[in-house]
C-alpha positions as CSV (number, residue, x, y, z in Angstrom):
1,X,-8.4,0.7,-21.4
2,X,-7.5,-1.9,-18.9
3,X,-6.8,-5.4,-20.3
4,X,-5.3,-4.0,-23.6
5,X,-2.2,-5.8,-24.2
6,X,0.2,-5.6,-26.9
7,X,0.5,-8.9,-28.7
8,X,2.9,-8.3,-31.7
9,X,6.1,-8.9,-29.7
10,X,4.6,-12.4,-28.2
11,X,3.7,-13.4,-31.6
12,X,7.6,-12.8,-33.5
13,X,8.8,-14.5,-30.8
14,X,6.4,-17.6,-31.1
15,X,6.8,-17.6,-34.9
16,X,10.8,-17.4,-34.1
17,X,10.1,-20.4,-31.6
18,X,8.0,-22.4,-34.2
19,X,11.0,-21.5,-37.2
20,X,13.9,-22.8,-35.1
21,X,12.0,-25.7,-33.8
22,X,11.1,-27.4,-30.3
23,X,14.5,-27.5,-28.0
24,X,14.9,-31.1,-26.9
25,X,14.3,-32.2,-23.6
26,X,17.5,-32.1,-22.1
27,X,18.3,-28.7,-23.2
28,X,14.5,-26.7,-23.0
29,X,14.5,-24.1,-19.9
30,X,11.1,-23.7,-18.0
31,X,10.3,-20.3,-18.4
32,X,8.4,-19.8,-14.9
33,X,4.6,-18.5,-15.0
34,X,4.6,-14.5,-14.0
35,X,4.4,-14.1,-10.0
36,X,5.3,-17.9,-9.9
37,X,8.3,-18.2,-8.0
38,X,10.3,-21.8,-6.6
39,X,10.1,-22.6,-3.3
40,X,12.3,-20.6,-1.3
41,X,13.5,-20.5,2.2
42,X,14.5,-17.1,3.3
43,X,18.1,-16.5,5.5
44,X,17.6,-16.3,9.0
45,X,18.2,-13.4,11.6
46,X,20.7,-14.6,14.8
47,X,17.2,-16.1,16.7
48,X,16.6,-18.1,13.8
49,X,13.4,-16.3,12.2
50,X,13.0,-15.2,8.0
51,X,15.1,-12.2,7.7
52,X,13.0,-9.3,6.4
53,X,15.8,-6.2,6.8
54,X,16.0,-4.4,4.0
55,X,14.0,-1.3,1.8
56,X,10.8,-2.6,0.1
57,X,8.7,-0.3,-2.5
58,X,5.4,-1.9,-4.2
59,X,5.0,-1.2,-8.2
60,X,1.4,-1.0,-8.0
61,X,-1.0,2.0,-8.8
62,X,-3.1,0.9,-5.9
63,X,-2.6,3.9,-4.2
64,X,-4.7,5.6,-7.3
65,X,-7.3,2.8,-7.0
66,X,-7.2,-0.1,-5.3
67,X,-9.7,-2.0,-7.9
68,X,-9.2,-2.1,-11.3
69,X,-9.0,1.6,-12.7
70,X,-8.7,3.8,-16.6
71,X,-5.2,6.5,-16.6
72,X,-7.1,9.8,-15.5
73,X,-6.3,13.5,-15.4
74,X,-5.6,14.3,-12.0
75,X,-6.7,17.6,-10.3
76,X,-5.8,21.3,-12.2
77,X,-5.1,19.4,-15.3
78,X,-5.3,22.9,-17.0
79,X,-2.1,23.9,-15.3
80,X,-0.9,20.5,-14.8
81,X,-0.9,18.5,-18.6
82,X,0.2,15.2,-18.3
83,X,2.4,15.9,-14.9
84,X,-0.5,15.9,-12.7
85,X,-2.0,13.0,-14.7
86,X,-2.5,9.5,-13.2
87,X,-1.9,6.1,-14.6
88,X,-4.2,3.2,-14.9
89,X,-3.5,0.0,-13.4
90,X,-4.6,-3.2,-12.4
91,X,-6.2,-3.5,-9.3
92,X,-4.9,-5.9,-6.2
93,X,-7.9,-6.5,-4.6
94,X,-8.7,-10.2,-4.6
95,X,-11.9,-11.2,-6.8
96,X,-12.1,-7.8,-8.2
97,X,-14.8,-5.9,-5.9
98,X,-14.8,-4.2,-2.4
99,X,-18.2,-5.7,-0.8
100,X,-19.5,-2.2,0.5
101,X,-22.7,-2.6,2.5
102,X,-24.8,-0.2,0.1
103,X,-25.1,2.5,3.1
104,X,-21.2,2.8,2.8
105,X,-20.8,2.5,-1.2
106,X,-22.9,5.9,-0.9
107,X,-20.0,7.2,1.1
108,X,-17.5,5.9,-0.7
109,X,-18.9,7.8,-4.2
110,X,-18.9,11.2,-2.1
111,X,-15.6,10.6,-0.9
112,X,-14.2,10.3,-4.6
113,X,-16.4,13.5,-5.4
114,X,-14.7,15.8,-2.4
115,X,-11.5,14.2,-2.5
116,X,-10.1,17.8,-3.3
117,X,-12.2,19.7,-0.9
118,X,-9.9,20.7,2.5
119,X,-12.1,22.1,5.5
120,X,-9.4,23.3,8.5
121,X,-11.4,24.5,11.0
122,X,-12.2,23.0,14.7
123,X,-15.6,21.5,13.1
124,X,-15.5,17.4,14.3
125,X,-17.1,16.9,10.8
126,X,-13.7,18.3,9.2
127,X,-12.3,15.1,8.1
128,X,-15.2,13.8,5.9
129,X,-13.6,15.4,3.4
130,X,-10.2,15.8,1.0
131,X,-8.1,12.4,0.6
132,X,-5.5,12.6,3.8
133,X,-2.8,12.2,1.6
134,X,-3.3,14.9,-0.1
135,X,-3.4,16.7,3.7
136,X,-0.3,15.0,3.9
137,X,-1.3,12.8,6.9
138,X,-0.2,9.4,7.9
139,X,-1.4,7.1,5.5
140,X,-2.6,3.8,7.3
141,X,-2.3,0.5,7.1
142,X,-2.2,-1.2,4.7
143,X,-1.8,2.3,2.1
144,X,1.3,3.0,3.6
145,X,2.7,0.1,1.9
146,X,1.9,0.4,-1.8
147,X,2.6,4.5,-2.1
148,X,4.4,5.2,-4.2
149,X,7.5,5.4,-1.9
150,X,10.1,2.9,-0.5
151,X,9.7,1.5,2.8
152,X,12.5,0.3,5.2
153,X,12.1,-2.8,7.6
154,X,13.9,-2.7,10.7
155,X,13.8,-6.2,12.6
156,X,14.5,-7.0,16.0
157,X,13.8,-10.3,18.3
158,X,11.1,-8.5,20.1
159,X,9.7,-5.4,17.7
160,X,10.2,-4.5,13.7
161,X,10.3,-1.3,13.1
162,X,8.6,0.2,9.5
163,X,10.2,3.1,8.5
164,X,8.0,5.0,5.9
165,X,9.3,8.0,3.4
166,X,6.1,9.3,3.3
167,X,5.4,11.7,5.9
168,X,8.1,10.3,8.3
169,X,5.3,7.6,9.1
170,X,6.5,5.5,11.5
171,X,5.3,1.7,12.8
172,X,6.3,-0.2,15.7
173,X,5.0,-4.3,15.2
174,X,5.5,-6.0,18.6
175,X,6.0,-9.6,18.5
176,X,4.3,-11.7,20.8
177,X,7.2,-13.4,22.6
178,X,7.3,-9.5,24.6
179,X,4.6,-10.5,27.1
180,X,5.0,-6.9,28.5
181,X,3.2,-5.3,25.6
182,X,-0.6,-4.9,26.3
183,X,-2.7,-7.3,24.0
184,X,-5.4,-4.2,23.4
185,X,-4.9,-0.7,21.1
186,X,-3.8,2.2,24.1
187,X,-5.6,4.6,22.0
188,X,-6.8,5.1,18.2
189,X,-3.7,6.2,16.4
190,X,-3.7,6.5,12.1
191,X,-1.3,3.7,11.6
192,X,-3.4,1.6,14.1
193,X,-1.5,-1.0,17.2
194,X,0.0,-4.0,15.1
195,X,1.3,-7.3,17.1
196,X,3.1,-9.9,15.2
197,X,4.0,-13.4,14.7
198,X,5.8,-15.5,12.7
199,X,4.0,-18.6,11.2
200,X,7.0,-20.7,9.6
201,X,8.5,-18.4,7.3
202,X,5.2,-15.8,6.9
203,X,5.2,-12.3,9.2
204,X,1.7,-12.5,10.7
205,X,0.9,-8.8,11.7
206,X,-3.0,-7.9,13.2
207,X,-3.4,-4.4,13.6
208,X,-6.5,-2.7,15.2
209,X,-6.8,0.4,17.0
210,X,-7.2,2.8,13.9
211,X,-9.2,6.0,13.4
212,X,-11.7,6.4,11.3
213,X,-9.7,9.1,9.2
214,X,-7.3,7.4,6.7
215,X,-8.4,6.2,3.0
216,X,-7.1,3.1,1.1
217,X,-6.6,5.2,-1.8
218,X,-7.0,8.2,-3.5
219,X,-10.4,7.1,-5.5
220,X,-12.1,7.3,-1.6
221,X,-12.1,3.6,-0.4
222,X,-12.2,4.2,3.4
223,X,-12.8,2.2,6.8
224,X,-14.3,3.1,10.4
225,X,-12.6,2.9,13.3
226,X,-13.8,-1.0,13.9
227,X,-11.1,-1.7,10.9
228,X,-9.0,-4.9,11.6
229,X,-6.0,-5.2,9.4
230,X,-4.1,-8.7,9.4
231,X,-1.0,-9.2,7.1
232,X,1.2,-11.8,5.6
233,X,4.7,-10.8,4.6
234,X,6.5,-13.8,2.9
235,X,10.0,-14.2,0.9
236,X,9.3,-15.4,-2.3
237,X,12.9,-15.0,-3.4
238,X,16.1,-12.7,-2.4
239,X,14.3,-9.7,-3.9
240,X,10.7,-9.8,-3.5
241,X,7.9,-10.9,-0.5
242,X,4.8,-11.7,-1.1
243,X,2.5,-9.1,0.7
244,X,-0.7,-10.0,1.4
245,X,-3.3,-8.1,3.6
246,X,-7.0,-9.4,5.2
247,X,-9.4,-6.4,5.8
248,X,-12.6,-6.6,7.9
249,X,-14.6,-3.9,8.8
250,X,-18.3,-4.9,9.9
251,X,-19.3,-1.1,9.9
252,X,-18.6,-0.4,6.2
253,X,-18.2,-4.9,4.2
254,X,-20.2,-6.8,4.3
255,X,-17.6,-9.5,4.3
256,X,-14.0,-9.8,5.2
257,X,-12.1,-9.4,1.9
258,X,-7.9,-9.4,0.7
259,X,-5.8,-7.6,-1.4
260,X,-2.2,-9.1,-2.2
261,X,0.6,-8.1,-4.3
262,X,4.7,-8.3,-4.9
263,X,7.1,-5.9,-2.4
264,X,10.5,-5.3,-4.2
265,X,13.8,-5.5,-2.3
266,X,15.4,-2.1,-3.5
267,X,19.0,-3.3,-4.8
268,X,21.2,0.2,-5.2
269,X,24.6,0.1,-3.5
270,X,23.4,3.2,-1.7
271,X,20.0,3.2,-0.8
272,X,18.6,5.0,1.5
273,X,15.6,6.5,2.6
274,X,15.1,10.3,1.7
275,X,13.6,13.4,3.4
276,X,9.6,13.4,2.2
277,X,8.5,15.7,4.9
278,X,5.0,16.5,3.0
279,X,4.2,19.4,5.6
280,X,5.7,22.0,3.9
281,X,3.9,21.0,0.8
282,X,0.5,21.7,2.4
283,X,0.9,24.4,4.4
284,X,-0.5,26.9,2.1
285,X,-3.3,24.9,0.9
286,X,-4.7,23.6,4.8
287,X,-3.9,27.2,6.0
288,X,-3.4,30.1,3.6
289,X,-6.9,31.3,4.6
290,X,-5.5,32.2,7.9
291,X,-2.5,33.5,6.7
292,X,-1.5,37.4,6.9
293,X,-1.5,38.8,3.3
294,X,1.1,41.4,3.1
295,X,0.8,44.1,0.3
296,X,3.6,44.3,-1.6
């Protein structure tokens, strides 16, 4: 269950603490409080803002659940055991609770029940149901950061590119010293129109322009297509930023409300984003009914 911790290694070590006694003054090292980390000013790119190059991947299970959520069998666990299972985890929505207007907490419920059920077929209706990611469409913002697949940041003067495994998602920020980029969404796109800023050494990113389509996770969480997205990316040290993202949908809250959580600078000598190109994992299941069965 969430919030069971294992103590017995915290209490050897205080009982070793207490037996050698308190280190003096001089010599005591401040162990800093988890997620805590000293102020920090980031290296800067040739026109002087935070450099954010690099691959990123959250370690959170918030694309399970965004809230707080118990490890769970996942679909076919008959043929599946424990490799189709899915882990609990701590939830990184801010206060604990998604303030649904009670309309949309209805929705929400029938989206987790149907998140398996896939309708192909030219019916307008035929995204109500089955999680897109398991459809293996783009997954959003701000889902596409916190899958459970690195991320690369590309960063140029006047755009940073996002470079997603998943799916070959792809997102193009435009900063706002390009006065040539139109301040409005072109059209409705599933990872929305982002524009970006830098407030001292925070990436400001407000998105809009999204359809209706995408999911924050796989539990059913969802938006409309008056989602607003604004983000905060922030070094907090060589190796991690801060991630912070503002959601306001008037259609389905009731309230703007935030989730937040670490990104974690991948550090292998070679790494690299790899080929997840999902579509050949799904073709079968969106389209096997209209396949030709040959006897054999």
């Amino acid at each position: 269950m969430i919030g069971f911790v294992i103590v017995a290694g915290a209490v050897f070590m205080l009982m070793a603490g207490r037996a050698t006694g308190q280190a003096s003054g001089a010599s005591a090292v401040k162990v800093p409080t988890p997620g805590q980390f000293p102020l920090y000013r980031a290296p800067r790119t040739a026109d002087g803002k935070p450099d954010l190059n690099g691959i990123w991947q959250a370690f959170v299970t918030a694309d399970i659940d965004v809230q707080d959520h118990d490890a769970q069998a996942g679909p076919r666990p008959d043929m599946m055991g424990v490799y189709g299972a899915w882990p609990g985890g701590q939830g990184v929505v801010e206060g604990g609770e998604i303030p649904y207007k009670p309309e949309a907490l209805a929705k929400k419920k029938e989206n987790t029940e149907k998140r398996m059920v896939v309708n192909i077929t030219s019916d307008p209706h035929r995204h109500d149901t089955g999680d897109p990611e398991l459809k293996c469409y783009m997954p959003g913002v701000p889902r596409a950061n916190y899958m459970p697949f690195p991320f690369q940041i590309i960063q140029t003067p006047h755009v940073i590119m996002m470079a997603y495994e998943y799916a070959r998602a792809l997102r193009t920020i435009y900063m706002e010293n390009d006065k040539t980029i139109p301040q409005e969404p072109p059209a409705d796109s599933w990872m929305g129109w982002s524009r970006g800023h830098f407030e001292g050494d925070t990436l400001v990113v407000d998105s809009k322009g999204f359809v209706p389509y995408s999911w924050f996770d796989r539990a059913g969480d969802y938006h409309s297509d008056s989602l607003h997205v604004v983000e905060r990316y922030t070094q907090a040290s060589p190796y991690h930023i801060m991630y912070e993202a503002t959601i306001e949908d008037p259609s389905v809250f009731t309230r703007p409300w935030k989730m937040s959580f670490p990104l974690y600078r991948r550090m292998e000598k070679n790494i690299q984003l790899v080929d997840f190109n999902c579509t050949e994992f799904v073709l079968d299941l969106l389209y096997g009914q209209y396949s030709k069965k040959v006897d054999k």
